[in-house]
PyMOL Python script that loads the backbone (N, CA, C, O; Angstrom):
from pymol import cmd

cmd.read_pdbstr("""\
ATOM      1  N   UNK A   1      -3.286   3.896   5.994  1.00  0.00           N
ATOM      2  CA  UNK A   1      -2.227   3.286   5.247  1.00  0.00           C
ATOM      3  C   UNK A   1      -1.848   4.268   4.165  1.00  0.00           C
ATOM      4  O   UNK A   1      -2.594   5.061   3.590  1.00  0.00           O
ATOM      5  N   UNK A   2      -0.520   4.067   3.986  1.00  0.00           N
ATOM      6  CA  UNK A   2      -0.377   5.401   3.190  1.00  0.00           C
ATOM      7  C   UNK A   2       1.021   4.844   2.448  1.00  0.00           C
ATOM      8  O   UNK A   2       1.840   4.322   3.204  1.00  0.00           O
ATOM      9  N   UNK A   3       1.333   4.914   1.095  1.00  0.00           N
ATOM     10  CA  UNK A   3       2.238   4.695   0.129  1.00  0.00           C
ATOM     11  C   UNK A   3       3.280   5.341  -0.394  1.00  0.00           C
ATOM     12  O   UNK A   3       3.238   5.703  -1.569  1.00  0.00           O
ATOM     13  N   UNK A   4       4.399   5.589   0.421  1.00  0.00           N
ATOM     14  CA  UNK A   4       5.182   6.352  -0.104  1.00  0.00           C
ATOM     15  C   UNK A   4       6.459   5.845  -0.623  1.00  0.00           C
ATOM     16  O   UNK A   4       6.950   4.748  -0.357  1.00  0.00           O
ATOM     17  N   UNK A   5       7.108   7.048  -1.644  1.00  0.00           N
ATOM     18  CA  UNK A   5       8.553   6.746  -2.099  1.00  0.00           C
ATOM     19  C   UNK A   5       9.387   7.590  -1.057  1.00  0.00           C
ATOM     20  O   UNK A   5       9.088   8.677  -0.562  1.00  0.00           O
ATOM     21  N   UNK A   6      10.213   7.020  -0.905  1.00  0.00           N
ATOM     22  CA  UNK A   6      11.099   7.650   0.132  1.00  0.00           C
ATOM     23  C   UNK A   6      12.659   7.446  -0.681  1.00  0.00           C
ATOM     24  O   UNK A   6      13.211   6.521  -1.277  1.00  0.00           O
ATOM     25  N   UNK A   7      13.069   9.138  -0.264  1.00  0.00           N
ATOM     26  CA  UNK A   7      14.480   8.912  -0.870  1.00  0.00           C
ATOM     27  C   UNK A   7      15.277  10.089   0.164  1.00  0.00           C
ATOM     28  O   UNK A   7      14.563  10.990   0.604  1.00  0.00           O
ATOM     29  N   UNK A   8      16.801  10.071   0.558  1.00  0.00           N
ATOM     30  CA  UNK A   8      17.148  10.806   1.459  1.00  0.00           C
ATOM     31  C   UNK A   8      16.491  12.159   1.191  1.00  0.00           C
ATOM     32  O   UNK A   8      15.930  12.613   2.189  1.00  0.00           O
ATOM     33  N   UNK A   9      16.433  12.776   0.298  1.00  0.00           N
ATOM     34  CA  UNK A   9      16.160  13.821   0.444  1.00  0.00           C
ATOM     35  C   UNK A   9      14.331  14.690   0.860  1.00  0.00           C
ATOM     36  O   UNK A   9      13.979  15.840   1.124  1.00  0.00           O
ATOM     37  N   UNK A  10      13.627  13.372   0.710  1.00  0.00           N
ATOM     38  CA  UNK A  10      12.225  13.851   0.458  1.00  0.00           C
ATOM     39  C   UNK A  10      11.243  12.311   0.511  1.00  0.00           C
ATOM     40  O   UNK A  10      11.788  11.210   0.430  1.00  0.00           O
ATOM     41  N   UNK A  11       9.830  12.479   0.652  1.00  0.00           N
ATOM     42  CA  UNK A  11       9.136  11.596   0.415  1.00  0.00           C
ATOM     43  C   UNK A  11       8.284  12.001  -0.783  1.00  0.00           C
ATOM     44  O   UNK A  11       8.383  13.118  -1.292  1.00  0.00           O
ATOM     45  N   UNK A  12       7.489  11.113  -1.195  1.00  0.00           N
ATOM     46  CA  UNK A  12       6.549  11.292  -2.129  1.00  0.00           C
ATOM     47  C   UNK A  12       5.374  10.529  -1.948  1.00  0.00           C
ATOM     48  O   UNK A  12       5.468   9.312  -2.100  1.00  0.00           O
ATOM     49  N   UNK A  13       4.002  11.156  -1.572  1.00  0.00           N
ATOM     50  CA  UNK A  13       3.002  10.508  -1.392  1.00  0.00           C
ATOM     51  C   UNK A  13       2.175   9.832  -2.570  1.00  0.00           C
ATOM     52  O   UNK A  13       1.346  10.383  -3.294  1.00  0.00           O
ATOM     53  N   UNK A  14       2.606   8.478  -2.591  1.00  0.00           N
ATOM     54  CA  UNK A  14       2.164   8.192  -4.037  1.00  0.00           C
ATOM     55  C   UNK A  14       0.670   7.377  -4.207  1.00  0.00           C
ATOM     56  O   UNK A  14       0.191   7.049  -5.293  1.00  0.00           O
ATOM     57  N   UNK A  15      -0.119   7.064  -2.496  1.00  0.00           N
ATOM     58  CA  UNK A  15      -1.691   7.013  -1.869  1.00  0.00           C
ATOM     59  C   UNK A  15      -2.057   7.136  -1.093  1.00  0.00           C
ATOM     60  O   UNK A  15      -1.288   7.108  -0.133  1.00  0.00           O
ATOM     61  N   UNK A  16      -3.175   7.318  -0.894  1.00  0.00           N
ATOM     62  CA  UNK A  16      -3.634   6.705   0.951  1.00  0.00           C
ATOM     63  C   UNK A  16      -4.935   5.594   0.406  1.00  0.00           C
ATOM     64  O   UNK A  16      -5.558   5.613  -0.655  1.00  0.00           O
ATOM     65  N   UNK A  17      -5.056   4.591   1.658  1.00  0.00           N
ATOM     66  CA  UNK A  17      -6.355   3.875   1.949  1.00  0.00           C
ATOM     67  C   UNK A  17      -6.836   4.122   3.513  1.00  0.00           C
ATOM     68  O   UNK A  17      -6.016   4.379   4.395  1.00  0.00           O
ATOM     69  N   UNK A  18      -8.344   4.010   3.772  1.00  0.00           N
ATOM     70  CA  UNK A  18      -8.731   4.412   4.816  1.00  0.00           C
ATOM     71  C   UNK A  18      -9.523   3.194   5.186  1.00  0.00           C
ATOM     72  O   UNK A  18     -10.112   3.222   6.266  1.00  0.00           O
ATOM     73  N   UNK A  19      -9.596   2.333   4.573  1.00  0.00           N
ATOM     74  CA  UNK A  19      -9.861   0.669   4.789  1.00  0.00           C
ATOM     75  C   UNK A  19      -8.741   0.059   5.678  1.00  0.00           C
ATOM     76  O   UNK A  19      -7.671   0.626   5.902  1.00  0.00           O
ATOM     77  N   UNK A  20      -9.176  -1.407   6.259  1.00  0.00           N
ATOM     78  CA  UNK A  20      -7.875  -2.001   7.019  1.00  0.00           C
ATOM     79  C   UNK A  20      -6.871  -2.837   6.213  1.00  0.00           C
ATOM     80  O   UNK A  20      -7.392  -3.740   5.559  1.00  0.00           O
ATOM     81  N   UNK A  21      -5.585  -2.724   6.131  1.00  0.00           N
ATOM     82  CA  UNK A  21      -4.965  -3.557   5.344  1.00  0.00           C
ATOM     83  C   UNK A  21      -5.110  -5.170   5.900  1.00  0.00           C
ATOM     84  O   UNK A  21      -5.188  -5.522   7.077  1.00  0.00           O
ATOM     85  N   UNK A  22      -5.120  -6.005   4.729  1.00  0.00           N
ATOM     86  CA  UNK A  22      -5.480  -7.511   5.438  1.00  0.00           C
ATOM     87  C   UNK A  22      -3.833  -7.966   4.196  1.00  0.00           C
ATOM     88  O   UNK A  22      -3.408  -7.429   3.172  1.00  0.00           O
ATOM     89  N   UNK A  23      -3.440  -8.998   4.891  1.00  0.00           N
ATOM     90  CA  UNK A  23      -1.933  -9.550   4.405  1.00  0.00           C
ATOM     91  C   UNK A  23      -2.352 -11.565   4.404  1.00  0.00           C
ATOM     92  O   UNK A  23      -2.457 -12.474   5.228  1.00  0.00           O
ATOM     93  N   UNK A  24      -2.429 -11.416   3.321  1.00  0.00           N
ATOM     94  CA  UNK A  24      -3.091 -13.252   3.272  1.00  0.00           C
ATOM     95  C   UNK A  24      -1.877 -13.151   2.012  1.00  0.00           C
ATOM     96  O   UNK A  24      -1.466 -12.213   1.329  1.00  0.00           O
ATOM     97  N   UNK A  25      -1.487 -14.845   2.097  1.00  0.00           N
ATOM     98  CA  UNK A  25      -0.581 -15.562   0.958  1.00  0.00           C
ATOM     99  C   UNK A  25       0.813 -14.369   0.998  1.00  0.00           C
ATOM    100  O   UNK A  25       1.512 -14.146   0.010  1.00  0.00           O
ATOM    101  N   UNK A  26       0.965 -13.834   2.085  1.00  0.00           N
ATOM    102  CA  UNK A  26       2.320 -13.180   1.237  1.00  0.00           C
ATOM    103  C   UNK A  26       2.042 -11.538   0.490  1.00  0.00           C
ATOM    104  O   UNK A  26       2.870 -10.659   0.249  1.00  0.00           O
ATOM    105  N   UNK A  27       0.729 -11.558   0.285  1.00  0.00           N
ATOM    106  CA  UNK A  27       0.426 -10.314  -0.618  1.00  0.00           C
ATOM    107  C   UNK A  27      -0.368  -9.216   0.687  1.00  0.00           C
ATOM    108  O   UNK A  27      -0.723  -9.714   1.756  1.00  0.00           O
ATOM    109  N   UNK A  28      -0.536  -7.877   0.423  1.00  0.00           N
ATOM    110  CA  UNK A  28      -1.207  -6.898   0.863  1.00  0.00           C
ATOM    111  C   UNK A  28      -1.672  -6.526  -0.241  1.00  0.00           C
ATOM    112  O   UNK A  28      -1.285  -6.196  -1.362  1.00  0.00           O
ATOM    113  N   UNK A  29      -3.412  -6.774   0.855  1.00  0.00           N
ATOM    114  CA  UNK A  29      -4.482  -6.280  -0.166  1.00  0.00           C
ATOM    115  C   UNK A  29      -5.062  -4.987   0.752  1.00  0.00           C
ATOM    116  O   UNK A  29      -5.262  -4.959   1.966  1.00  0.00           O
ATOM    117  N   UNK A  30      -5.326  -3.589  -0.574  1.00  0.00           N
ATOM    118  CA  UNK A  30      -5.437  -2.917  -0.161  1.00  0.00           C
ATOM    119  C   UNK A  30      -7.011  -2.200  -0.956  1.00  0.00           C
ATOM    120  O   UNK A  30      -6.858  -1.727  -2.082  1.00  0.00           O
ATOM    121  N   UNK A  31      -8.092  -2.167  -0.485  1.00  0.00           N
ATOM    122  CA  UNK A  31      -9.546  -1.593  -0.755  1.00  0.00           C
ATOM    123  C   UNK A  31      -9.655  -0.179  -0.843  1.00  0.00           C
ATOM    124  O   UNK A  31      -9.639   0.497   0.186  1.00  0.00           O
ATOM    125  N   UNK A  32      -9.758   0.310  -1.910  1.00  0.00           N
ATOM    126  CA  UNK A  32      -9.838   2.122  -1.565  1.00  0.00           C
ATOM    127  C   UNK A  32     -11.491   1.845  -2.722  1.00  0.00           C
ATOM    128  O   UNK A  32     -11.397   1.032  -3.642  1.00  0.00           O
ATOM    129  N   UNK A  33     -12.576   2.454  -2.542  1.00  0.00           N
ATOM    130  CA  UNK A  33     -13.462   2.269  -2.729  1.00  0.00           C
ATOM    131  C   UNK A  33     -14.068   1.221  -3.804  1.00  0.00           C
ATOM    132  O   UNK A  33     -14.822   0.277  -3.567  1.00  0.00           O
ATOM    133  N   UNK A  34     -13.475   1.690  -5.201  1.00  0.00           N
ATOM    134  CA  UNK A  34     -13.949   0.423  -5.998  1.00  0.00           C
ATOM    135  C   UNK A  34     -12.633  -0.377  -6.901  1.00  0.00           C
ATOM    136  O   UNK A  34     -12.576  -1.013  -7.954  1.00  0.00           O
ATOM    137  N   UNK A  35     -11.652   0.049  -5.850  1.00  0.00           N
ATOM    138  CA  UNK A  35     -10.178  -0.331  -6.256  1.00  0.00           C
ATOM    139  C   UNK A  35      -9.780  -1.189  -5.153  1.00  0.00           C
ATOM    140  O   UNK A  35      -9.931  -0.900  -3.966  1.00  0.00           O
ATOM    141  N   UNK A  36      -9.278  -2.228  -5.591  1.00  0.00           N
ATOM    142  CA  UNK A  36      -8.145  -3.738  -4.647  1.00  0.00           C
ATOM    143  C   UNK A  36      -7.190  -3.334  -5.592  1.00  0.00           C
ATOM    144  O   UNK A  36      -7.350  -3.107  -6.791  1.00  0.00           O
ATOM    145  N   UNK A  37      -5.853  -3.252  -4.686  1.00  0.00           N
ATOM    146  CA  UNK A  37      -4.754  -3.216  -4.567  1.00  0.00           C
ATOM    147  C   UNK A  37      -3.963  -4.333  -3.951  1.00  0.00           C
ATOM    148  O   UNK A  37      -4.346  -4.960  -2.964  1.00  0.00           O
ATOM    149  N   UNK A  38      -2.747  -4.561  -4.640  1.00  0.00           N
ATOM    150  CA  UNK A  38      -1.991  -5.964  -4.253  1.00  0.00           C
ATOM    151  C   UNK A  38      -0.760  -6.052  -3.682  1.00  0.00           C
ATOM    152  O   UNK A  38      -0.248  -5.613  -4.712  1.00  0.00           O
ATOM    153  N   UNK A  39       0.096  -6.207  -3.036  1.00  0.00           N
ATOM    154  CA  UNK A  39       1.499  -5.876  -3.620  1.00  0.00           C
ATOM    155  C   UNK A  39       2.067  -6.777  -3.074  1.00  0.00           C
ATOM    156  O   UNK A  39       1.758  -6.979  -1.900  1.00  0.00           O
ATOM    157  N   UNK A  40       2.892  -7.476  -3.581  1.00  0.00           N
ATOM    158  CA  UNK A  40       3.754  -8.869  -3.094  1.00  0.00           C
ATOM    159  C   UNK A  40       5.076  -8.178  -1.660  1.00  0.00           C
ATOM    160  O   UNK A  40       6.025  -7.397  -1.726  1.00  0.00           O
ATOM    161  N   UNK A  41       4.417  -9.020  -0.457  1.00  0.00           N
ATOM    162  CA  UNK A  41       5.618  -8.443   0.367  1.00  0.00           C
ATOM    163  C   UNK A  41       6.435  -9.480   0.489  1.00  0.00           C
ATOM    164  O   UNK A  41       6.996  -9.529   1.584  1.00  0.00           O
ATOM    165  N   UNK A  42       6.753 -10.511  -0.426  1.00  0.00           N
ATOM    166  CA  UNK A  42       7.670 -11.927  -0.105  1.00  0.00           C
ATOM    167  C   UNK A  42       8.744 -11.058  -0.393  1.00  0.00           C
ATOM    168  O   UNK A  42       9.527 -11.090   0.557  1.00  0.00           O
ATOM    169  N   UNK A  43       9.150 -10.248  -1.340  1.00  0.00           N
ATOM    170  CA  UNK A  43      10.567  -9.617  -1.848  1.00  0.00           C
ATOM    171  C   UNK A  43      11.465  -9.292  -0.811  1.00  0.00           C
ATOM    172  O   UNK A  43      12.566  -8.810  -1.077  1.00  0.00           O
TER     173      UNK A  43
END
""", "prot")
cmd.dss("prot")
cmd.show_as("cartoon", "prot")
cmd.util.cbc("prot")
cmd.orient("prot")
């Protein structure tokens, strides 16, 4: 899984996780060792 900004001209790698993404309530939760990550995909 990997986090990027994307704009026509270029991307920008802004993470990676090497855990599985799990998607409960609407949100992606994302485990990179002693970090959970969230991000609302209802938008």
């Amino acid at each position: 899984m990997a986090l990027i900004e994307a704009t026509p001209e270029e991307y920008k790698l802004n993470g990676k996780s090497w855990p599985p993404p799990v998607i409960a309530d609407k949100k992606l939760y994302l485990r990179d060792e002693g970090t959970l990550m969230a991000y609302d995909t209802a938008k």
